[in-house]
DRENKOLVEX-235162 format. One line per 3 residues: number of its first residue (from 0); their letters; for each residue y, x, z of C-alpha. Coordinates in nm, 4 decimals, padded with zeros to 6 digits, m for minus. Last residue first. Layout:
BEGIN
NUM	a	Y/X/Z  ...
This chain:
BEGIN
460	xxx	00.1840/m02.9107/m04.3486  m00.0376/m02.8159/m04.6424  m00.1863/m03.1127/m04.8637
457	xxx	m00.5249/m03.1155/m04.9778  m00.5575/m03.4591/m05.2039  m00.8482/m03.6495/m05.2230
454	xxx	m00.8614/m03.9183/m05.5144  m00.8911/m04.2738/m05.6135  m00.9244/m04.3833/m05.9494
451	xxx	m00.6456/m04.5934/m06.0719  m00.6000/m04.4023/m06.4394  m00.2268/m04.4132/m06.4927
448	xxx	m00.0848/m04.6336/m06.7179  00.1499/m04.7783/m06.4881  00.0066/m05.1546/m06.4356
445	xxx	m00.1628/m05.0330/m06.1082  00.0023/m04.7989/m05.8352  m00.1799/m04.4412/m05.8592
442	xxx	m00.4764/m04.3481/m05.6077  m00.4672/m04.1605/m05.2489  m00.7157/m04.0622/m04.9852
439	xxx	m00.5211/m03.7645/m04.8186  m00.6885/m03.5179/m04.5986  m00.4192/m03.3456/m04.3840
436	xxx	m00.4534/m02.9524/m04.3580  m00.2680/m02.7166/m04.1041  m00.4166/m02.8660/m03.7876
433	xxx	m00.7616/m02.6466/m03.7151  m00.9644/m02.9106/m03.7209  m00.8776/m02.9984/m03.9851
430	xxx	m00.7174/m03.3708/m04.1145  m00.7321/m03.7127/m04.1873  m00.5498/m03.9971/m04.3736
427	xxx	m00.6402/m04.3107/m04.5800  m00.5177/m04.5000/m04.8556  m00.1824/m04.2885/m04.9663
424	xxx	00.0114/m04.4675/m05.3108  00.0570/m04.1607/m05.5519  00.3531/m04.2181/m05.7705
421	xxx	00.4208/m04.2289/m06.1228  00.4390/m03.9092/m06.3621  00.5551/m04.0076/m06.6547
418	xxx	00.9298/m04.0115/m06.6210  01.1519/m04.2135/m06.8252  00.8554/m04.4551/m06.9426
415	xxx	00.8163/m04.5161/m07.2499  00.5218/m04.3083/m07.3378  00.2905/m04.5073/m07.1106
412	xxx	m00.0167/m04.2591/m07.0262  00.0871/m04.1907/m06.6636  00.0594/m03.8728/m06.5040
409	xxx	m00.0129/m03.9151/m06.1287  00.1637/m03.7960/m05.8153  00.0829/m03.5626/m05.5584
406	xxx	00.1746/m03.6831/m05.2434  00.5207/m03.6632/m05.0888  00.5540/m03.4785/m04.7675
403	xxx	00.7836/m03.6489/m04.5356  00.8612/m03.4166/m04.1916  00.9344/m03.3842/m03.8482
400	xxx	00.9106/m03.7879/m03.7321  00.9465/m03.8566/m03.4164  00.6463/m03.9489/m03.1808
397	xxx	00.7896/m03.7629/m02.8797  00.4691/m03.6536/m02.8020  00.2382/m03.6042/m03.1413
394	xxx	00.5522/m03.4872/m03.3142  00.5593/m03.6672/m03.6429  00.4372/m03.5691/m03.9766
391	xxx	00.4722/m03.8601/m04.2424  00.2738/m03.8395/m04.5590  00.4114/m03.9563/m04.9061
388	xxx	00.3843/m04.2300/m05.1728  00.4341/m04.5469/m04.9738  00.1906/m04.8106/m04.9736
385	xxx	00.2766/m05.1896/m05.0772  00.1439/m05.4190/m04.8096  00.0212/m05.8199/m04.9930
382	xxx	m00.3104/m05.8829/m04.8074  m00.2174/m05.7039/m04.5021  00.1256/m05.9500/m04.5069
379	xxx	00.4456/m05.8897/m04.3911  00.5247/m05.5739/m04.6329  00.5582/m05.1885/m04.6520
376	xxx	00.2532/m04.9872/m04.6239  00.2458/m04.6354/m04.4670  00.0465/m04.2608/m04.3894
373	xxx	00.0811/m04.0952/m04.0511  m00.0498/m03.7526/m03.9680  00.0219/m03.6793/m03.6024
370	xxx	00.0745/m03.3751/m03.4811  m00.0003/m03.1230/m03.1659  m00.0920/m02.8783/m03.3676
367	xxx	m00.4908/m02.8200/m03.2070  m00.5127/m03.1854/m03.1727  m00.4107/m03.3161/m03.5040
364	xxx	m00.4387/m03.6634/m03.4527  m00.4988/m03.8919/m03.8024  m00.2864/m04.1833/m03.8500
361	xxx	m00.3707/m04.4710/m04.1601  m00.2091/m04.7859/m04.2592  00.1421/m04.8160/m04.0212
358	xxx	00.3643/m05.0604/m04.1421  00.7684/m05.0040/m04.2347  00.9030/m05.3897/m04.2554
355	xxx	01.0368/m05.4925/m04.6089  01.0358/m05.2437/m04.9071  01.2095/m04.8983/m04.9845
352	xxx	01.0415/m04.7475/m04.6690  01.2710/m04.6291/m04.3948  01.0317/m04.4339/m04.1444
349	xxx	00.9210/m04.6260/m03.8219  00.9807/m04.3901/m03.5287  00.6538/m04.4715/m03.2884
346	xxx	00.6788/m04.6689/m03.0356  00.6716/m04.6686/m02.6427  00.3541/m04.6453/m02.3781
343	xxx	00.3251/m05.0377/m02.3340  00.0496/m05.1376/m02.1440  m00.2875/m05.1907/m02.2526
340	xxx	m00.4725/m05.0557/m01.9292  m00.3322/m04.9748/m01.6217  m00.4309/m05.2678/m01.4280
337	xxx	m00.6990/m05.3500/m01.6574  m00.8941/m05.0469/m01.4920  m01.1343/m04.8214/m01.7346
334	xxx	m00.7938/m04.7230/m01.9326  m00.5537/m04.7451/m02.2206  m00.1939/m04.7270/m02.2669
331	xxx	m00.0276/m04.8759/m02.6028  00.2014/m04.7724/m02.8193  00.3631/m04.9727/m03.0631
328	xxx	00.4588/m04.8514/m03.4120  00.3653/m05.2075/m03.5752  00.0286/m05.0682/m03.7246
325	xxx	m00.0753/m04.9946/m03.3290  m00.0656/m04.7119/m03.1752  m00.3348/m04.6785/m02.9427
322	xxx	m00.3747/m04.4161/m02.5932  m00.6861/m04.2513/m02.5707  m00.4947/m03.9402/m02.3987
319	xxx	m00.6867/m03.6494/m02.5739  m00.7093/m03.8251/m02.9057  m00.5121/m04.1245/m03.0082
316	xxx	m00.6796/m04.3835/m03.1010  m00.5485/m04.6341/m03.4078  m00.4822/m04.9719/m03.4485
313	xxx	m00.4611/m05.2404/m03.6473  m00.3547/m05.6247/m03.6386  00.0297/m05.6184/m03.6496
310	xxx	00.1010/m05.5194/m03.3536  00.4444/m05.6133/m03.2229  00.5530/m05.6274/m02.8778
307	xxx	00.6852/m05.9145/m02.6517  00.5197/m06.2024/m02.8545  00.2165/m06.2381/m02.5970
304	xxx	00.2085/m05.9355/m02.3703  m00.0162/m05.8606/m02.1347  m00.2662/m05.7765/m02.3650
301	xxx	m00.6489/m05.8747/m02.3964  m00.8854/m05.9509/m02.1407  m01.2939/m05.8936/m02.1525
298	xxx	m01.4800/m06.0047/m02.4354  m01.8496/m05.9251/m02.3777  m02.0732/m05.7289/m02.6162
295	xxx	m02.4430/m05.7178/m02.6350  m02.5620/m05.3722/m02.5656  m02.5057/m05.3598/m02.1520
292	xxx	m02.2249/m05.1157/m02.1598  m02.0325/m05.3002/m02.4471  m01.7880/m05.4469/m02.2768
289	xxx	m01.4557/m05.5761/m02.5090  m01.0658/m05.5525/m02.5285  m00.8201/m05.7140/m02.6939
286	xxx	m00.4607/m05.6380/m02.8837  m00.2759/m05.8847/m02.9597  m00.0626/m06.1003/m03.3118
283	xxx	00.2101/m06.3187/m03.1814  00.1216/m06.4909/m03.4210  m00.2478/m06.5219/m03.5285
280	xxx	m00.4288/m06.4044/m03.8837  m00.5181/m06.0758/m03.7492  m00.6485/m05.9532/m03.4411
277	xxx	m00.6784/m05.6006/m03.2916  m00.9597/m05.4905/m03.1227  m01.0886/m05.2470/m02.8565
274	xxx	m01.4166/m05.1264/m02.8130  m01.6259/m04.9872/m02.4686  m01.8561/m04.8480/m02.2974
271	xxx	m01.7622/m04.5275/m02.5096  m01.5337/m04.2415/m02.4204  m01.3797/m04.2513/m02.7743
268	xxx	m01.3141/m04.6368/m02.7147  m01.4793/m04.8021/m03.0743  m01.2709/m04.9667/m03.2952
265	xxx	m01.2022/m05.3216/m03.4377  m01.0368/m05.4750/m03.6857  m01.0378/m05.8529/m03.6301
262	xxx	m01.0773/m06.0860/m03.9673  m01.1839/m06.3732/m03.7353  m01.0612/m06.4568/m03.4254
259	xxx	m01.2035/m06.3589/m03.0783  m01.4373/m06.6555/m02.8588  m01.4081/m06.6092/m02.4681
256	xxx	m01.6487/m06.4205/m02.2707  m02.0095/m06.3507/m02.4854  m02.0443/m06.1703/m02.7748
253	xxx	m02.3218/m06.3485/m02.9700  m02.7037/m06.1656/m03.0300  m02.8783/m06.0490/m03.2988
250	xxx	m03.2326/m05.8871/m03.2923  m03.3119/m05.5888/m03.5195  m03.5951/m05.4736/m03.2636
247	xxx	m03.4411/m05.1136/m03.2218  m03.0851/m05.1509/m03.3640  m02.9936/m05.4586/m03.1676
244	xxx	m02.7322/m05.5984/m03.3220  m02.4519/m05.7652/m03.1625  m02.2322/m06.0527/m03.4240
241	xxx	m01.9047/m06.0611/m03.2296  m01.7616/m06.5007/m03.1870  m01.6082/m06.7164/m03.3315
238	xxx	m01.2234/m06.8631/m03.3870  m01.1213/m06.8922/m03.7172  m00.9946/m06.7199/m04.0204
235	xxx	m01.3456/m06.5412/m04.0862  m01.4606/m06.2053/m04.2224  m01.6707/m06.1864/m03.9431
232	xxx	m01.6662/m05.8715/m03.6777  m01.9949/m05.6441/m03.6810  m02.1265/m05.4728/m03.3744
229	xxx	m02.3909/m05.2286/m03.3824  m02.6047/m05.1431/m03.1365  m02.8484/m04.8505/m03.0030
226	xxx	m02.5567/m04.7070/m02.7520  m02.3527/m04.5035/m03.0473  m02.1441/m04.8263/m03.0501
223	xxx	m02.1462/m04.7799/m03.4322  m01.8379/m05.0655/m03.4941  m01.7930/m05.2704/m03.8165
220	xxx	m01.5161/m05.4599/m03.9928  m01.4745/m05.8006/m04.2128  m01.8654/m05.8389/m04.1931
217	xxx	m01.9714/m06.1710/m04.4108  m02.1865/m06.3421/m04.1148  m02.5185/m06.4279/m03.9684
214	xxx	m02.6550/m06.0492/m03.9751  m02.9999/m05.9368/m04.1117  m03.0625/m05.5932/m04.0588
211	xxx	m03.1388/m05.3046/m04.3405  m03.2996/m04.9761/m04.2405  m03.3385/m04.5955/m04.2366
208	xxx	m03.1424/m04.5654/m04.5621  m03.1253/m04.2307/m04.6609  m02.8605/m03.9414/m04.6562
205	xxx	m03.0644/m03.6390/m04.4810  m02.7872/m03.5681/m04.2120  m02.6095/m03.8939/m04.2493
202	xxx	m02.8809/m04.1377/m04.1572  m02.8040/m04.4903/m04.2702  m02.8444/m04.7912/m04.1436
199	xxx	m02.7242/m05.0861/m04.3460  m02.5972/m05.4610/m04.2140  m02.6583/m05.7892/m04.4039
196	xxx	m02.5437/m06.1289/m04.4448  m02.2109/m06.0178/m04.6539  m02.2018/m05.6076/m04.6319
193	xxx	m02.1294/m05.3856/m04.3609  m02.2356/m04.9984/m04.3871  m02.3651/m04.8329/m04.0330
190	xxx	m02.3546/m04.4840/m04.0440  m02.6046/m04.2140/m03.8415  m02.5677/m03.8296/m03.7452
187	xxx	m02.2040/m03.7973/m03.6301  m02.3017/m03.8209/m03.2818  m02.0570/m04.1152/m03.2411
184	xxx	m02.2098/m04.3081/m03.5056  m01.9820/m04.3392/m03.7917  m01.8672/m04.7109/m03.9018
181	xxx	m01.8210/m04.8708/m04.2735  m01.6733/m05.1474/m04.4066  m01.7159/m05.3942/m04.6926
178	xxx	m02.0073/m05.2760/m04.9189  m02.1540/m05.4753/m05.1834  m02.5505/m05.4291/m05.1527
175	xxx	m02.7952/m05.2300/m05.2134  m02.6688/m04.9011/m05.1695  m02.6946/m04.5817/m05.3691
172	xxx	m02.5963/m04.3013/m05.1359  m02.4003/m03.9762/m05.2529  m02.2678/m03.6415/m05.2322
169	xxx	m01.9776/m03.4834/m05.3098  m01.8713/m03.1065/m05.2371  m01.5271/m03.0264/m05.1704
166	xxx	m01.3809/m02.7269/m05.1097  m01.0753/m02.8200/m04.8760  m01.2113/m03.1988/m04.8126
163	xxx	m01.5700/m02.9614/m04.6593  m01.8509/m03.2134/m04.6950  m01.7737/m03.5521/m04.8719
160	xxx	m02.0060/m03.8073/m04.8119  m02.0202/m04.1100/m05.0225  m02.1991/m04.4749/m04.9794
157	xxx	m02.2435/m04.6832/m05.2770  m02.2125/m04.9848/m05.4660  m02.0665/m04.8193/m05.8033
154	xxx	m01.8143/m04.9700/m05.8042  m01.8104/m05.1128/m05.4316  m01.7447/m04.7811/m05.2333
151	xxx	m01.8079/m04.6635/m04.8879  m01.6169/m04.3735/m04.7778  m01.7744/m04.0564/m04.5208
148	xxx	m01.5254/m03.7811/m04.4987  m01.6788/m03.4787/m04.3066  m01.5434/m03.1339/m04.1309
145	xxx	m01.8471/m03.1670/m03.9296  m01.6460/m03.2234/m03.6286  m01.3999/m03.4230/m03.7093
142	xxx	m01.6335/m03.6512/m03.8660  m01.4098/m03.9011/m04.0725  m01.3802/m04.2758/m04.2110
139	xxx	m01.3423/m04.4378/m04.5108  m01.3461/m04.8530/m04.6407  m01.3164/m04.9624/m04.9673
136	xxx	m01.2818/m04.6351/m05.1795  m01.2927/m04.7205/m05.5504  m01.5267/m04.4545/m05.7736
133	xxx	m01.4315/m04.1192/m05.9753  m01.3705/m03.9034/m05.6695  m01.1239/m03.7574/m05.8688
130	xxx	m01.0373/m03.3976/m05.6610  m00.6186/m03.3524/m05.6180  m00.4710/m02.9971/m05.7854
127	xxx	m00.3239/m03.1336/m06.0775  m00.0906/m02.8981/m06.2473  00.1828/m03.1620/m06.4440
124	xxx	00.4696/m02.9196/m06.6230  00.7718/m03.0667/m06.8006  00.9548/m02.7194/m07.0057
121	xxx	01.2471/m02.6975/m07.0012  01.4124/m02.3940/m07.2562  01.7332/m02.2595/m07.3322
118	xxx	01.8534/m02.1073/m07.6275  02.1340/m01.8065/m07.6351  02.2883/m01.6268/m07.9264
115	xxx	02.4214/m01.3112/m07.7783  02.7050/m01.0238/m07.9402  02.7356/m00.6487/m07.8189
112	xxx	02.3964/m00.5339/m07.9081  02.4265/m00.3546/m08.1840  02.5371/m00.6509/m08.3614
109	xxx	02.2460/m00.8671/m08.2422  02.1385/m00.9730/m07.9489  01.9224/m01.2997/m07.9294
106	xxx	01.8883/m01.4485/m07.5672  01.6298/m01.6978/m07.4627  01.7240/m01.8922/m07.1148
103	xxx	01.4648/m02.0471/m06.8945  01.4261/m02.3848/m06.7179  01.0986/m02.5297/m06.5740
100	xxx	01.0782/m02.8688/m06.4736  00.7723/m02.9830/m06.2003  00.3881/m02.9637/m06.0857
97	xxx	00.3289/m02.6794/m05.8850  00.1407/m02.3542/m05.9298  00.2745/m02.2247/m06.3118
94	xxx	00.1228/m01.9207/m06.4645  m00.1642/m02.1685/m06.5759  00.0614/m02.3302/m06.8332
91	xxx	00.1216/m02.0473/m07.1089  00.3356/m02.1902/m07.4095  00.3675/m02.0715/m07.7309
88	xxx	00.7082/m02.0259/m07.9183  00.6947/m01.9968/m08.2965  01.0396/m01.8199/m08.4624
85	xxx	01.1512/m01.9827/m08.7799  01.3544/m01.7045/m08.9768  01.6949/m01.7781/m09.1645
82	xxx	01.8730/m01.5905/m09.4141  02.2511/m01.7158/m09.5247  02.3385/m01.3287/m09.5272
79	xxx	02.0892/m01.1376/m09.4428  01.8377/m01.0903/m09.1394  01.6688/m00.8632/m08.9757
76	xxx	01.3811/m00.8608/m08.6977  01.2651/m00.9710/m08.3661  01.0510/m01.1360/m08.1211
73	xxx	00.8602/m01.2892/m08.3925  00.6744/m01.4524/m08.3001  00.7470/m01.5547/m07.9109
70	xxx	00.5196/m01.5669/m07.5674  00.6541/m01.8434/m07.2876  00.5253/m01.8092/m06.9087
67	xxx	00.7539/m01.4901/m06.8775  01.0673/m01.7095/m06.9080  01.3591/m01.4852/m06.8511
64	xxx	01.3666/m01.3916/m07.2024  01.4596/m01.1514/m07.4590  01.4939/m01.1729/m07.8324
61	xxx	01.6081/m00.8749/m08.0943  01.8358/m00.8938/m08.4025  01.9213/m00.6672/m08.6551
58	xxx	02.2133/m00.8376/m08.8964  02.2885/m00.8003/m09.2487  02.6234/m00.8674/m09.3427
55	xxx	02.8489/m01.1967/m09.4477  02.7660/m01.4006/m09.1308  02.5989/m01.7641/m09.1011
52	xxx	02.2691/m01.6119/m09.0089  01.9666/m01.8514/m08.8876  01.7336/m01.8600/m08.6279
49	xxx	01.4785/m02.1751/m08.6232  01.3249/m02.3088/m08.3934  00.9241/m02.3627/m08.3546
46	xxx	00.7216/m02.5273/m08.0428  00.4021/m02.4998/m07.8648  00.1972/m02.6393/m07.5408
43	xxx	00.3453/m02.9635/m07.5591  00.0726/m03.1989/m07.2812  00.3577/m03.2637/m07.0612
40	xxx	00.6915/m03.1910/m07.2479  00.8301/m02.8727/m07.3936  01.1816/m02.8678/m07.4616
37	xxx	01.3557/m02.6487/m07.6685  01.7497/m02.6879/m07.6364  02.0532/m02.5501/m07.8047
34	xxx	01.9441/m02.5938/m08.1908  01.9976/m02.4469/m08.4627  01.9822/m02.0955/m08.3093
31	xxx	02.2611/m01.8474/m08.4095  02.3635/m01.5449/m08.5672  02.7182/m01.3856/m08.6982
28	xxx	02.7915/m01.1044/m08.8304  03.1324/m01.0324/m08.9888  03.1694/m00.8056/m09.2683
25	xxx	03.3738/m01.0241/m09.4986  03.5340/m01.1068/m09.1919  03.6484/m00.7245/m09.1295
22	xxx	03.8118/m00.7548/m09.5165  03.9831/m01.1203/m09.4453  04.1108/m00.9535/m09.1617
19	xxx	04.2778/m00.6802/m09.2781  04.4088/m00.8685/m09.5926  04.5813/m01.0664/m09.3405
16	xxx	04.7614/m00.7703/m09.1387  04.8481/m00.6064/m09.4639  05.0328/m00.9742/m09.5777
13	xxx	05.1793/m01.0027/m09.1722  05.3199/m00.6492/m09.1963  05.4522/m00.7493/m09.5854
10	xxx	05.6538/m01.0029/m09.4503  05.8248/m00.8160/m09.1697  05.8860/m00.4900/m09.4173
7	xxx	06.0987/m00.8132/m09.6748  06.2549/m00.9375/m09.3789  06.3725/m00.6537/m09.2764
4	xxx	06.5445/m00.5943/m09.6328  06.7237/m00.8663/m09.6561  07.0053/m00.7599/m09.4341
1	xx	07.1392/m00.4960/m09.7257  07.0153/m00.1105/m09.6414
C-alpha cells in the first residue's frame, strides 16, 4: 500500500458521512410557532398564531398547556412540508379572582414526541370587585352597629344609606338642597344634613325628611348631639361663634365662652355632654373642647399646647379609651377633668407617602381586632392633600403600622398609557364589627381616563 492511500479511505469516510446527513435532513422535521409571545390585553378575549413546518416530512403534532383558562382549535393535527395551520385561542376570564398578569407556556410535540415548540402567553386581567355608587360622596359617616354607611352627595343632591358594605344594598334620599356635611344621631335612628342657611332632619329608619331649620350660616361641619340639638360650625375664615339648634322649637342660639374659628371640624365625645374640635386656618393649629349638657354649647379650654404638637385640624375618637388622634399622628388624652384631659398620649407611625408631609384623612377602630384602619393624604394644605392608594393597618396600642393594603385600582380608558390601570385614591374608612373587613370609600385620580365615580371597596385584612 503507497502513503496515499489513507488519505484516499479518510476522504471518502467524511464523503459517506456527508451523504448521511444530507439523507436524515431530507427527512428532518421541524415545527414552530411564528411568533414567541401571545398576549392578551384587558378587554382581548381571543387571539390566532400560526404553526408552521419548515421540515422536509410530514409531521403529527399535538398542543398542551399549563393555562387551563385558555381553550385552543385545533389542538392538533398534521402537517407537510412548508404547511402551516392558524390555531384560534379563546380566552376564559371568570376563572381568574384577582386583577393581574397571567403567564402560561403552550407546548407542541411532534416527532413522536421527542421534539417541543413552545409559545408563551400573558394575559392582562382587570376583575372588579368594588360597588359604583354612581354619585360624588361629600361627606360619610358609619353606624357600627347597624352595619350602616350613611354619605351625603351633591350630584344628585342626596342622602345615601348603604345597609350591609359586604352585600350591599343602596338606598336613597332626595334632598333639597346642596349638601355639605352630614352627622348620625347617636341612637343611629336620625341624621342631620348641613347645607348653606339651612339644616335637614332626617329619620334613618323610614328615610324621610322630618324637618328643615333655618341656620345663620354656610355649615362647614355638623354635630347630632343626640340631646335634642344640633350644632353646625360655619364655613368661615374668621373668628365666630357655634350655630345651636334647638330641634323641638327650631330656635338658634350662639355658643357662648370665647369665639372658635371658622372651618372647625368637629365631633361629638362618644360618652356625650360633650364635642371636641379641631381648627383650621390658624398656626399652631389646637384642639378645643365644648359643653353641651345644657343644649346650647359653651366653649370650654382648648390644648395645652400651642406649637408643641401638630394637629392639623382633624381628628378622630378612638373607641374604648376616647383618646384622639389627630390628622398630624398626635395622640391626645381625653377626659371629664381638664387636668387630664387633652394631653399628649404619643403619635402614630406616619407611613412614607411619595409626596410632602404623611396626613391622616380617615381611621376606623376595630375593637374586636384590636386595629386601626388608617387611610392618607399627602400635602400642607386640606384644600390641596393628594390621597394615597392603599390602607394602613396599625396595631391599635403600639400604633405601628402591620400592614399596607393597596386598594383596588381603576382601568383607565387612555391607550397610551404604560399601564392602564391607575390608582384608587381612599376617601373614607370603616369597618365590621367583627374586625376582618375595612369599608373603603375610594374613586380614581382625575385627568387619567378613568371614570371618577366613587366606590366601596371590601377589602380583607
Amino acid at each position: 500500500m503507497n502513503k496515499i492511500t489513507p488519505v484516499i479511505y479518510l476522504l471518502a469516510s467524511f464523503i459517506l458521512i456527508f451523504i448521511s446527513s444530507c439523507k436524515k435532513e431530507e427527512g428532518s422535521e421541524v415545527i414552530s410557532f411564528l411568533t414567541d409571545t401571545l398576549f392578551f390585553d384587558y378587554g382581548t378575549d381571543s387571539g390566532t398564531v400560526i404553526l408552521k413546518s419548515f421540515g422536509n416530512k410530514q409531521s403529527s403534532w399535538t398542543i398542551s398547556s399549563s393555562a387551563p383558562y385558555l381553550s385552543i382549535n385545533p389542538s392538533s393535527g398534521t402537517l407537510g412540508p412548508g404547511e402551516s395551520v392558524t390555531l384560534q385561542f379563546v380566552l376564559d376570564r371568570s376563572t381568574f379572582t384577582s386583577y393581574g398578569n397571567y403567564y402560561s407556556t403552550l407546548d407542541v410535540t411532534y416527532s413522536g414526541g421527542s421534539r417541543i415548540a413552545r409559545l408563551v402567553t400573558r394575559v392582562r386581567d382587570f376583575q372588579e370587585s368594588k360597588t359604583y355608587l354612581n354619585k360624588d360622596v361629600v361627606d360619610a359617616e358609619f353606624d357600627q352597629n347597624a352595619d350602616k354607611i350613611i354619605f351625603v352627595s351633591a350630584n344628585p343632591m342626596s342622602l345615601n344609606v348603604i345597609q350591609n358594605p359586604q352585600n350591599p344594598i343602596i338606598s336613597t334620599l332626595a334632598l333639597n338642597y346642596i349638601p355639605f356635611c352630614v352627622s348620625i344621631s347617636p341612637s343611629g335612628s336620625e341624621a342631620v344634613v348641613g347645607h348653606d342657611g339651612k339644616v335637614t332632619l332626617i329619620d334613618l329608619t323610614n328615610l324621610h325628611i322630618i324637618q328643615t331649620y333655618n341656620v345663620t350660616c354656610k355649615s362647614f361641619d355638623i354635630v347630632h348631639g343626640g340631646n335634642g340639638w344640633v350644632y353646625v360650625f360655619p364655613a368661615d375664615q374668621q373668628w365666630t361663634k357655634i350655630r345651636c339648634i334647638n330641634l323641638s322649637t327650631g330656635a338658634e342660639s350662639l355658643s357662648t365662652g370665647n369665639s372658635i374659628y371658622g372651618n372647625t371640624k368637629a365631633k361629638l365625645y362618644p360618652p356625650g355632654n360633650y364635642i371636641y374640635g379641631a381648627n383650621n386656618g390658624l398656626s399652631p393649629s389646637d384642639i378645643e373642647k365644648y359643653d353641651i349638657s345644657s343644649g346650647t354649647a359653651e366653649r370650654l379650654y382648648d390644648s395645652p399646647y400651642h406649637g408643641d404638637y401638630d394637629f392639623s385640624g382633624d381628628f378622630w375618637f378612638l373607641n374604648g379609651s376616647y383618646n384622639l388622634i389627630s390628622r398630624a399622628g398626635t395622640s391626645l388624652s381625653t377626659s371629664v377633668l381638664q387636668s387630664q384631659d387633652l394631653l399628649y398620649f404619643g403619635a402614630l407611625v406616619m407611613p412614607s407617602l411619595s409626596g410632602p408631609v404623611p396626613r391622616l384623612t380617615g381611621m376606623f377602630q376595630a375593637v374586636s381586632s384590636n386595629k386601626l384602619l388608617c387611610i392618607f393624604s399627602s400635602g400642607y394644605n386640606p384644600s390641596s392633600y393628594i390621597a394615597d392608594s392603599a390602607m394602613y393597618v396599625y396595631d391599635a396600642t403600639s400604633l405601628a403600622i402591620t400592614s399596607r393594603i393597596a386598594f383596588e385600582p381603576f382601568l383607565s380608558t387612555i391607550s397610551s398609557l404604560p399601564d392602564p390601570l391607575v390608582p384608587a385614591l381612599g376617601q373614607f374608612i370603616f369597618g365590621s364589627a367583627t374586625g376582618t373587613k375595612a369599608y373603603a370609600i375610594t374613586r380614581a385620580q382625575s385627568g387619567v381616563g378613568a371614570t371618577t365615580d366613587f366606590t366601596l371597596q371590601v377589602i380583607d385584612y
